[in-house]
C-alpha positions as CSV (number, residue, x, y, z in Angstrom):
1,X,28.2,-26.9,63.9
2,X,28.3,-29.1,60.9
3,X,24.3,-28.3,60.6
4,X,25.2,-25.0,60.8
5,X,27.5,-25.1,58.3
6,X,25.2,-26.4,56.1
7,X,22.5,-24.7,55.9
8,X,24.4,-21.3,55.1
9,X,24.7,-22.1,50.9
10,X,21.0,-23.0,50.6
11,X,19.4,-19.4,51.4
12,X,22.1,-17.7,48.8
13,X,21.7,-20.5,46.0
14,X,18.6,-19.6,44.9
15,X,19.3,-15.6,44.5
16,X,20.5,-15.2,41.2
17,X,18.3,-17.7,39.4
18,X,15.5,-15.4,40.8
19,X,16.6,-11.7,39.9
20,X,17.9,-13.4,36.7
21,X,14.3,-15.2,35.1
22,X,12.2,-14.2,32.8
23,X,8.6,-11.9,34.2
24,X,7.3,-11.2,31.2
25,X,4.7,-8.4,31.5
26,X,3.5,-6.7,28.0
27,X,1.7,-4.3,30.0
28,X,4.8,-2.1,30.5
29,X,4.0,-1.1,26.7
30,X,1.6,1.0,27.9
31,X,3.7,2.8,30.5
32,X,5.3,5.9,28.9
33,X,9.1,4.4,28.7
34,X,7.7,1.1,27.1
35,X,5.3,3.1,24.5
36,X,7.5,5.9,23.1
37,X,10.3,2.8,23.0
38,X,7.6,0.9,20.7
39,X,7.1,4.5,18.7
40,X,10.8,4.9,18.2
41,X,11.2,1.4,16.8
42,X,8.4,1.7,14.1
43,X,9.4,5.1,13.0
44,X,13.0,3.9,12.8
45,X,11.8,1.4,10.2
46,X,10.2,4.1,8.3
47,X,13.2,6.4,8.1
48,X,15.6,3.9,7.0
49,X,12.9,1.8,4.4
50,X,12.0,5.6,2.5
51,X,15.5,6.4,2.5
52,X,17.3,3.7,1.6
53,X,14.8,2.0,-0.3
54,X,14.7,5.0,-2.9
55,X,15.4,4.1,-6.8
56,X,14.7,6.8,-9.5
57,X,16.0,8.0,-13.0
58,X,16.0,11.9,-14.7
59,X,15.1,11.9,-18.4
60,X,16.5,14.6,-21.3
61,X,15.1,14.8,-24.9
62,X,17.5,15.2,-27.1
63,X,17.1,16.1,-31.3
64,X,19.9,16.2,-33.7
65,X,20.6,14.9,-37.1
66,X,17.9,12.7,-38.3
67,X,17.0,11.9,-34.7
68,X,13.8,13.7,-32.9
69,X,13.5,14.0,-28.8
70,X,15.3,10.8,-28.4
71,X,14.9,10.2,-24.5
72,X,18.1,9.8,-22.6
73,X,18.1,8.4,-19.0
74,X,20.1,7.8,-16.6
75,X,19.2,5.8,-13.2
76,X,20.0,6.8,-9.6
77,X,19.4,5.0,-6.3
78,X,20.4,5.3,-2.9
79,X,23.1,5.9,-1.2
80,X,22.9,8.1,-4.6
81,X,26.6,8.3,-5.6
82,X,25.6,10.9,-8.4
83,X,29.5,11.0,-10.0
84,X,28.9,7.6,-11.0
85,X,25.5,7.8,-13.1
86,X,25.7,8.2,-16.8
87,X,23.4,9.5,-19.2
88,X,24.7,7.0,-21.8
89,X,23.8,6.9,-25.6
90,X,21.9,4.5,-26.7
91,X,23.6,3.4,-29.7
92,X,27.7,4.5,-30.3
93,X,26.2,6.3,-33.2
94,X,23.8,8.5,-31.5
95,X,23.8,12.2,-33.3
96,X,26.3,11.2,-35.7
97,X,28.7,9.8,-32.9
98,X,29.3,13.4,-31.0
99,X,27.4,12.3,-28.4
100,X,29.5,11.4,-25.5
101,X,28.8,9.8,-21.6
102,X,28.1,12.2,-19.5
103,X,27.9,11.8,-15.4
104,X,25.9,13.5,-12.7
105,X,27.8,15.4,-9.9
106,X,28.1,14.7,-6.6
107,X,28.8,12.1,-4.3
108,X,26.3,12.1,-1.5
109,X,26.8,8.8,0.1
110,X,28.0,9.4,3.1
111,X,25.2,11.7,4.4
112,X,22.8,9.8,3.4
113,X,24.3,6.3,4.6
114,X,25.0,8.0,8.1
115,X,21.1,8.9,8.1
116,X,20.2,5.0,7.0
117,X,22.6,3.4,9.1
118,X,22.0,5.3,12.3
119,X,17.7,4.1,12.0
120,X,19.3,0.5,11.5
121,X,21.0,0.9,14.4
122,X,18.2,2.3,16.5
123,X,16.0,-0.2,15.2
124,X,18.0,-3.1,16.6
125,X,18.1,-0.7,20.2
126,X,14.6,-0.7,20.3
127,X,14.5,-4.4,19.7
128,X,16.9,-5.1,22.2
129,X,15.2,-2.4,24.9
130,X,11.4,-3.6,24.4
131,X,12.9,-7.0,25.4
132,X,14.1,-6.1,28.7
133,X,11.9,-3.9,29.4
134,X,9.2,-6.9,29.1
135,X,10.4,-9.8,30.4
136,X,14.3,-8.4,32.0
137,X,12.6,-5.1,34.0
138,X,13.0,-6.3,37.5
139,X,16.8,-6.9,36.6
140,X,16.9,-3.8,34.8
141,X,15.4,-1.7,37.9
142,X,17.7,-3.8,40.8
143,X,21.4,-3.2,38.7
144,X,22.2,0.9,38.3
145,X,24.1,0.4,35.4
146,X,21.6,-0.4,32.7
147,X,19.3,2.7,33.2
148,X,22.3,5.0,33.0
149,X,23.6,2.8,30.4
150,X,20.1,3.6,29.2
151,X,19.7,7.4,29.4
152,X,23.7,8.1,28.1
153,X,22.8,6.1,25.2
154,X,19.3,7.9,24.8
155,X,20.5,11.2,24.5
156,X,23.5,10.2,22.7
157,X,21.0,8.9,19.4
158,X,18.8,11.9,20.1
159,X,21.9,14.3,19.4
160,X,22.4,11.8,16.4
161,X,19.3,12.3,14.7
162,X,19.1,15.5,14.9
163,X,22.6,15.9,13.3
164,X,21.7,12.8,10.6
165,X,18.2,14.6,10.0
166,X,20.0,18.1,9.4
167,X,22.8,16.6,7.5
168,X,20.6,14.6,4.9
169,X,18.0,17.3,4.4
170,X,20.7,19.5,3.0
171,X,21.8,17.1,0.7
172,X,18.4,15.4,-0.3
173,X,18.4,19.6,-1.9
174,X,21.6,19.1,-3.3
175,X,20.4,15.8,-4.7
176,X,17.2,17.6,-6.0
177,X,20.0,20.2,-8.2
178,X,21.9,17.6,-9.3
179,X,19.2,15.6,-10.8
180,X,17.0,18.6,-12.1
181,X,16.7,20.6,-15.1
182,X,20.2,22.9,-14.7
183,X,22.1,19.1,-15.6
184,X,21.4,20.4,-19.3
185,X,24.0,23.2,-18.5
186,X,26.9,20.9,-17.7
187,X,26.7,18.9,-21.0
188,X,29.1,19.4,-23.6
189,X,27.1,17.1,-26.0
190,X,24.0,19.2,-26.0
191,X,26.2,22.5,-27.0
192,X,27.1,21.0,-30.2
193,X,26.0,22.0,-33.0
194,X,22.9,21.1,-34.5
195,X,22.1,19.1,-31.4
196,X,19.4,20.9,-28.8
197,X,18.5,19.1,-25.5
198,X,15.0,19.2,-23.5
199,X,14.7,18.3,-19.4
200,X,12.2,15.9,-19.9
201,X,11.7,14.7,-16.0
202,X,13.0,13.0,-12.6
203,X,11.5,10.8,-10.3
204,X,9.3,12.3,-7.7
205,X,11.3,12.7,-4.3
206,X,8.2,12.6,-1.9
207,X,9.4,9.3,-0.2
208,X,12.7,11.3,0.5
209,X,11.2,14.5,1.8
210,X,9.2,12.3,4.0
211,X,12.5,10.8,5.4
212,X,13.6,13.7,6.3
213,X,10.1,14.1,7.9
214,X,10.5,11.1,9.7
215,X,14.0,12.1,10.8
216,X,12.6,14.7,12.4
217,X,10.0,12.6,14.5
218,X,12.7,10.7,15.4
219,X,14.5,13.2,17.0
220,X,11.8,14.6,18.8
221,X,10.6,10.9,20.3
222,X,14.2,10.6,21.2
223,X,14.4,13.9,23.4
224,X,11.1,13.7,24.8
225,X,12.6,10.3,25.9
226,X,15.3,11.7,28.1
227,X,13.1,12.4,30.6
228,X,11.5,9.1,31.2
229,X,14.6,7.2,31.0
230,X,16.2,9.7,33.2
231,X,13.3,8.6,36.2
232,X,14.6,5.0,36.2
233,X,18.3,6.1,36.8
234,X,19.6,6.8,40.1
235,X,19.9,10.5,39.4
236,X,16.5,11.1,39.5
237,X,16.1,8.8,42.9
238,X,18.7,11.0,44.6
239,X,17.3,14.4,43.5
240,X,14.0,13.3,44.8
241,X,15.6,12.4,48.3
242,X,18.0,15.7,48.7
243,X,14.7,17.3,47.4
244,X,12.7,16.3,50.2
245,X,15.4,16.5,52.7
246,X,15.2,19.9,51.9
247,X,11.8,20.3,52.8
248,X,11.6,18.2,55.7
249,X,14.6,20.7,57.3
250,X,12.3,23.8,55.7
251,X,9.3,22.4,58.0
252,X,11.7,21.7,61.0
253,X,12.8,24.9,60.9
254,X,9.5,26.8,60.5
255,X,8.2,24.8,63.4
């Protein structure tokens, strides 16, 4: 009895420790769910570097009295709160002291933060993912949570981009109007009299438009990913058996 009794704790001891170690093996990187993970994590940089990253000014010319195409800037950078940028002069006597501050519209900070924030987040996923997926898979495979976790979470950000992607697009246009040559028509100063003013230019936008471009790479990775999450979950495991429980009864019954 009492070698009985102890014998029973030594074969479940060592259970845990085992499911719970470290196997690292890099060569899931080249299975499709390791890959497109390693894909989503480099674009994600991409899309939130371009984005948030951005700095850039629009320029006007402006002549009055005794002054000729004096240029006037004002500086804009992401997460591009537009009601907050001046075109300040740059002396209190500019054209005879008529000239007064005068701000860019729009406040589009919270589309464009939403679009910055959500490839942060996705970024630290992907981080978190590749790392279980290369040394944690046999623990990831053996528990059911963690590749539902896994797919809910998936489509969940690829619903996200594409309503981030979407979302900023349309205001990276409004950004473009706000910034452009039809600013002239809002400003008081240049109506005076005597006073003319010239769009002179704005920063190019191509790291923006490709944002956007990356944005919609990102979603697509992230759909496409459904599907090879989805074969790790239970779901799949189960369709597969009531699938071929099905055919086995078809061939029973033909026979």
């Amino acid at each position: 009895r009492w070698s009985r009794f102890q014998s029973r704790p030594q074969s479940v001891a060592p259970v845990w420790p085992r499911m719970a170690g470290v196997r690292l093996d890099f060569g899931l990187l080249l299975e499709p769910l390791g890959f497109v993970k390693v894909l989503e994590w480099i674009f994600a940089i991409f899309a939130f570097s371009t984005c948030g990253g951005f700095q850039g000014e629009t320029s006007l010319l402006v002549s009055c009295k005794d002054v000729v195409n004096k240029t006037v800037t004002a500086a804009f950078a992401y997460p591009f709160r537009l009601n907050t940028v001046v075109f300040s002069a740059p002396d209190p006597n500019f054209c005879g002291g008529t000239w007064t501050d005068v701000y860019l519209e729009g406040n589009f900070s919270s589309s464009a933060q939403f679009f910055v924030t959500l490839a942060v987040l996705v970024f630290l996923y992907c981080i978190a993912a590749l790392v279980v997926y290369i040394g944690y898979k046999h623990v990831y495979n053996q528990n059911r949570s963690f590749p539902l976790t896994d797919l809910v979470i998936t489509v969940i950000t690829a619903f996200l981009w594409l309503v981030s992607t979407f979302a900023w697009a349309k205001v990276l246009a409004d950004i473009k109007t706000s910034t452009g040559a039809n600013i002239i028509l809002g400003i008081e100063s240049c109506k005076t009299p005597g006073t003319t003013c010239h769009f002179a230019a704005v920063t190019s936008m191509g790291a923006l438009n490709v944002s956007v471009v990356f944005g919609l790479i990102n979603m697509i990775l992230w759909g496409g990913n459904i599907w090879f999450v989805y074969k790790d979950t239970s779901l799949h495991n189960q369709s597969n058996r009531i699938s071929q429980s099905a055919a086995i009864y078809q061939i029973q019954r033909g026979v």
